[in-house]
C-alpha positions in Angstrom: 48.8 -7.9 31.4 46.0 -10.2 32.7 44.9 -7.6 34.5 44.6 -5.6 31.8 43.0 -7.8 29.1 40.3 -9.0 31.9 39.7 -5.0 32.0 39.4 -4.6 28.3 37.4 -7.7 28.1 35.2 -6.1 30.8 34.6 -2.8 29.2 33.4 -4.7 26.1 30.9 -6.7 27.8 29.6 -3.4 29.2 29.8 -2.1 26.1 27.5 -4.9 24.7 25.0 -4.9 27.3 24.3 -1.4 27.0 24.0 -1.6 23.2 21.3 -4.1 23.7 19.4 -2.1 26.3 19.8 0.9 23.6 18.1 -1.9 21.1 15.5 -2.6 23.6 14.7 0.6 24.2 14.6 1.6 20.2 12.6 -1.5 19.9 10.2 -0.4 22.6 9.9 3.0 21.7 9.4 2.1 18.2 6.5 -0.1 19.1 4.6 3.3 20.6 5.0 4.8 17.5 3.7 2.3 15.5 0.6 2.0 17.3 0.2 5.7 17.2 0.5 5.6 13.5 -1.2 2.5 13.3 -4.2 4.6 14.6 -3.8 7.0 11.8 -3.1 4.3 9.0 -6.8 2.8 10.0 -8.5 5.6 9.4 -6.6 6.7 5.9 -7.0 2.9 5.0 -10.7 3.2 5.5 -11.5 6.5 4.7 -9.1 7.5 1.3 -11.1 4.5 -0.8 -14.6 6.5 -0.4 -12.6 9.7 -1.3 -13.3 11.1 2.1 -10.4 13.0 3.7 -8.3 11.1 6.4 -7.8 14.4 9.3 -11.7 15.4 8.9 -14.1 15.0 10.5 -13.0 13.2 13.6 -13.4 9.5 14.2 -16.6 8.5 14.7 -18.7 5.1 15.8 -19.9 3.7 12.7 -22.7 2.7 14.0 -24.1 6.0 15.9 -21.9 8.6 14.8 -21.4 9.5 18.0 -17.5 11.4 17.9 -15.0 9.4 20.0 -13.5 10.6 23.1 -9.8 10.6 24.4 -10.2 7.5 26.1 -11.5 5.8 22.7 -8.3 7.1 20.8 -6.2 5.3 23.2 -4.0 3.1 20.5 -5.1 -0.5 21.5 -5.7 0.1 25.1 -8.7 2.3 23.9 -10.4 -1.2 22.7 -9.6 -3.3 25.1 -10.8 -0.5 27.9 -14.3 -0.5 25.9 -14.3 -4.3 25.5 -15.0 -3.7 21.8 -17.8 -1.8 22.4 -19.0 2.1 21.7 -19.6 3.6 25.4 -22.3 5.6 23.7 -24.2 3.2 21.7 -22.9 0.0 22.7 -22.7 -1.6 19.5 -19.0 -3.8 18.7 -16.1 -2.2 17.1 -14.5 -3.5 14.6 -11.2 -5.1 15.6 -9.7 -4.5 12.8 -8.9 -1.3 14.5 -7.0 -2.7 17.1 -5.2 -5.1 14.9 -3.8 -2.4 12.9 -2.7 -0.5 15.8 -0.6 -3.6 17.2 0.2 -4.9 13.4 2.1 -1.7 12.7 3.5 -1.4 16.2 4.7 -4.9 16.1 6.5 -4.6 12.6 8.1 -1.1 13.2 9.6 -2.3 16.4 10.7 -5.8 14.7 12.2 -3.6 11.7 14.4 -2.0 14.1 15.4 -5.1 16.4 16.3 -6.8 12.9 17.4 -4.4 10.3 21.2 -4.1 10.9 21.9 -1.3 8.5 19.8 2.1 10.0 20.1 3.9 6.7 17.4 0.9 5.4 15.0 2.1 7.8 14.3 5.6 5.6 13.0 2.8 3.1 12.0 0.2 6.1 9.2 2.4 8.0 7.5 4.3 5.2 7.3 0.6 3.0 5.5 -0.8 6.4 3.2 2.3 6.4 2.1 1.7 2.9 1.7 -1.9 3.3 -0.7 -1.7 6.3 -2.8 0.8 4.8 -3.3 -0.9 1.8 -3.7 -4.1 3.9 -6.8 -2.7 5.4 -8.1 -1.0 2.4 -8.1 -4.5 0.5 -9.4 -6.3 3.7 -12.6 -3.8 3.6 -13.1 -2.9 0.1 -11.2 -5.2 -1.8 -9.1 -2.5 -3.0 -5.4 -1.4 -3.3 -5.5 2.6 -4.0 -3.7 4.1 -6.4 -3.8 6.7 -4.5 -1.2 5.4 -2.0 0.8 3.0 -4.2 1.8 5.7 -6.7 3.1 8.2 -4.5 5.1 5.5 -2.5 6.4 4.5 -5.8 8.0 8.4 -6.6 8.7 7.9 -2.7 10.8 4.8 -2.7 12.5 5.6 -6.2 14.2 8.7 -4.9 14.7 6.9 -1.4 16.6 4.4 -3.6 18.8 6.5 -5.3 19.9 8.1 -2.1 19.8 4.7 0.0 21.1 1.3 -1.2 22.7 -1.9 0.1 22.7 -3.4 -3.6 23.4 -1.5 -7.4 20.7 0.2 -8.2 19.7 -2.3 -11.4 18.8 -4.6 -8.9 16.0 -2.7 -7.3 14.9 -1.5 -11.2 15.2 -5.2 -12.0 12.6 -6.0 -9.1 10.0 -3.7 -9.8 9.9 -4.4 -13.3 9.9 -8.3 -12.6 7.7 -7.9 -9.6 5.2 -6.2 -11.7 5.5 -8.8 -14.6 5.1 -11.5 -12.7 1.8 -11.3 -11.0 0.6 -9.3 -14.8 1.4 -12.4 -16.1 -0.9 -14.3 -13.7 -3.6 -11.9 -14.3 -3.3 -12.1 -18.0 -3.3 -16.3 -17.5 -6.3 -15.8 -15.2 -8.5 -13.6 -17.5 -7.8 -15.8 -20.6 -9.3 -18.7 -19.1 -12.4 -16.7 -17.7 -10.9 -16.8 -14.1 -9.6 -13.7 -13.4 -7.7 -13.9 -10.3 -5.0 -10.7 -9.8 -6.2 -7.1 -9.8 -4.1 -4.0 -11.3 -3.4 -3.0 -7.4 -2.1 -6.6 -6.7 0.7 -6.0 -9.5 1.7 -2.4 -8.9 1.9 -3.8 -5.2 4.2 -6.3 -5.7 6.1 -3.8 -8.4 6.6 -1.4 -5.4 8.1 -4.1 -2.9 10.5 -5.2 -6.3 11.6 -1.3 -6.1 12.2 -1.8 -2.5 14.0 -5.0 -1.8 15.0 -6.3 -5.2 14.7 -8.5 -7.4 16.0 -11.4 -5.5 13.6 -10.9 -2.2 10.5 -9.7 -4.5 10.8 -13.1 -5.9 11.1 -14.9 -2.3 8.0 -12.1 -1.2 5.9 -13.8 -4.0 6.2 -17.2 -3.2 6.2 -16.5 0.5 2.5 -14.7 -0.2 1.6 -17.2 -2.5 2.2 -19.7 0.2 0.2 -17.8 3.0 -2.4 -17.0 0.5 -3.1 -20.8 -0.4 -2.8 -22.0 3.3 -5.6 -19.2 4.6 -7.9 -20.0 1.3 -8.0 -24.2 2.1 -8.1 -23.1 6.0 -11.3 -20.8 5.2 -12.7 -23.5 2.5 -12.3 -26.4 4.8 -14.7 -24.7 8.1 -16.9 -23.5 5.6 -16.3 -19.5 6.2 -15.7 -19.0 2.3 -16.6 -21.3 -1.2 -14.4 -22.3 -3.6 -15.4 -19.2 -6.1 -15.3 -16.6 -3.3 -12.4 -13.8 -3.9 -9.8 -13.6 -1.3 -8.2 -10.3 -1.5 -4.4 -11.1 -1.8 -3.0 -7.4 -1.2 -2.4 -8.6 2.7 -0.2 -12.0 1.9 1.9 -9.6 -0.5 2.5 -7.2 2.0 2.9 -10.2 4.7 5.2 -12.1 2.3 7.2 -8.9 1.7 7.4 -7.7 5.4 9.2 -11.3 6.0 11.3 -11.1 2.9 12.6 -7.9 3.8 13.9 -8.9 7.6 14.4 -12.4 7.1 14.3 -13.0 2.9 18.9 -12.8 3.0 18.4 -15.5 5.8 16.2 -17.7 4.0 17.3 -17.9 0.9 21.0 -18.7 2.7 19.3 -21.4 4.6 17.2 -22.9 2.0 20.7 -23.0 -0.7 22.3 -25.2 2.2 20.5 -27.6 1.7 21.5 -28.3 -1.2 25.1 -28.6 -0.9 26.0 -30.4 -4.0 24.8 -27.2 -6.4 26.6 -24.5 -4.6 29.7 -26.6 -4.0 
């Protein structure tokens, strides 16, 4: 019998171990494709607010125009081979690029270390796609297309009704409050002469309400809030921005949803315990 349950125990530790190296692996291989993406999502973040197409004509320098080579396409090793620099002209690259390639990489393989349900990742890797393209978008233009937020909306609604941890109220319930919420700062903001939300900030945060609820949505707001107030005084206090200089807030929504949606259950546990006297 010892013998046996010593077997049995073994054959689940094996069985563990290579679970984890499968996780590894998924995690690993899901990093590549990120950054391969990530490639793509740069140039449909830059390219789709000038209403240029995002497949033609090839990536260029911006300085030159001179067309890249294979070498230059290289997700994030392509950069750091060039040092940053055009190998035709010589003038810096924007690393912006790179970021975007490791960014995306980085979040689709921490979605699939930390997402225990796989159906979620059908909502998981598309929400992630829209929310670094719209990231670099607002970093460059100050602008959140619609052109990408509506789709992801028809996207993620029928997404929703196929794939769902919660009822399906609660996902309705966070768009609409998602959306009302930051309105309602923009309608504050513009009556006192201050106008400090655009229309692409709301329908932002209305599409992360449609795709993790009402209850993270509201957690995503005040974690972006948060983020969005720390860089600002950071920025303000070495002088890099003024007090009256617009911050574009598209990437703390997407950062303060991208936590809320791996982490936002965990939090919200954590931060309830600490008050043990209201939840008994």
């Amino acid at each position: 019998m010892l013998v046996l349950e010593s077997f049995t125990e073994s054959l689940r530790e094996g069985a563990a171990f290579i679970a984890g190296q499968e996780r590894w692996f998924a995690a690993a291989a899901m990093f590549v494709v990120g950054c391969l993406l990530g490639s793509f999502f740069n140039v449909v973040g830059l390219r789709l607010p000038e209403g240029k197409s995002a497949v033609y004509p090839p990536s260029t320098c911006s300085s030159c125009g001179h067309r890249l080579n294979a070498i230059d396409l290289i997700p994030v090793a392509g950069w750091l081979i060039r040092k940053g620099k055009c190998s035709h002209c010589g003038d810096s690259i924007s690393p912006i690029y790179m970021l975007g390639e490791i960014g995306t990489g980085l979040s689709f393989a921490a979605a699939t270390w930390f997402v225990g349900d796989v159906r979620e990742l059908w909502i998981v890797y598309p929400l992630i796609s829209v929310l670094v393209i719209v990231s670099i978008s607002d970093l460059r233009y100050r602008l959140l297309p619609n052109k990408i937020i509506l789709p992801a909306m028809i996207v993620c609604l029928a997404l929703r009704l196929w794939v769902r941890e919660l009822p399906f109220w609660e996902y309705a319930a966070g768009f609409l409050l998602g959306g009302a919420m930051l309105f309602a700062v923009a309608y504050v903001s513009m009556r006192i002469g201050k106008p400090a939300m655009g229309g692409g900030d709301i329908k932002l945060l209305a599409l992360l309400g449609l795709a993790i609820g009402v209850k993270l949505v509201m957690l995503a707001l005040a974690i972006s809030s948060l983020l969005g107030f720390l860089c600002g005084m950071a920025l303000l206090v070495t002088g890099r921005i003024r007090r009256r200089t617009f911050i574009p807030f598209g990437p703390f929504i997407a950062a303060g949803g991208f936590v809320a949606l791996l982490f936002g259950n965990q939090l919200i546990a954590w931060y309830w315990s600490q008050f043990p006297g209201l939840t008994g």
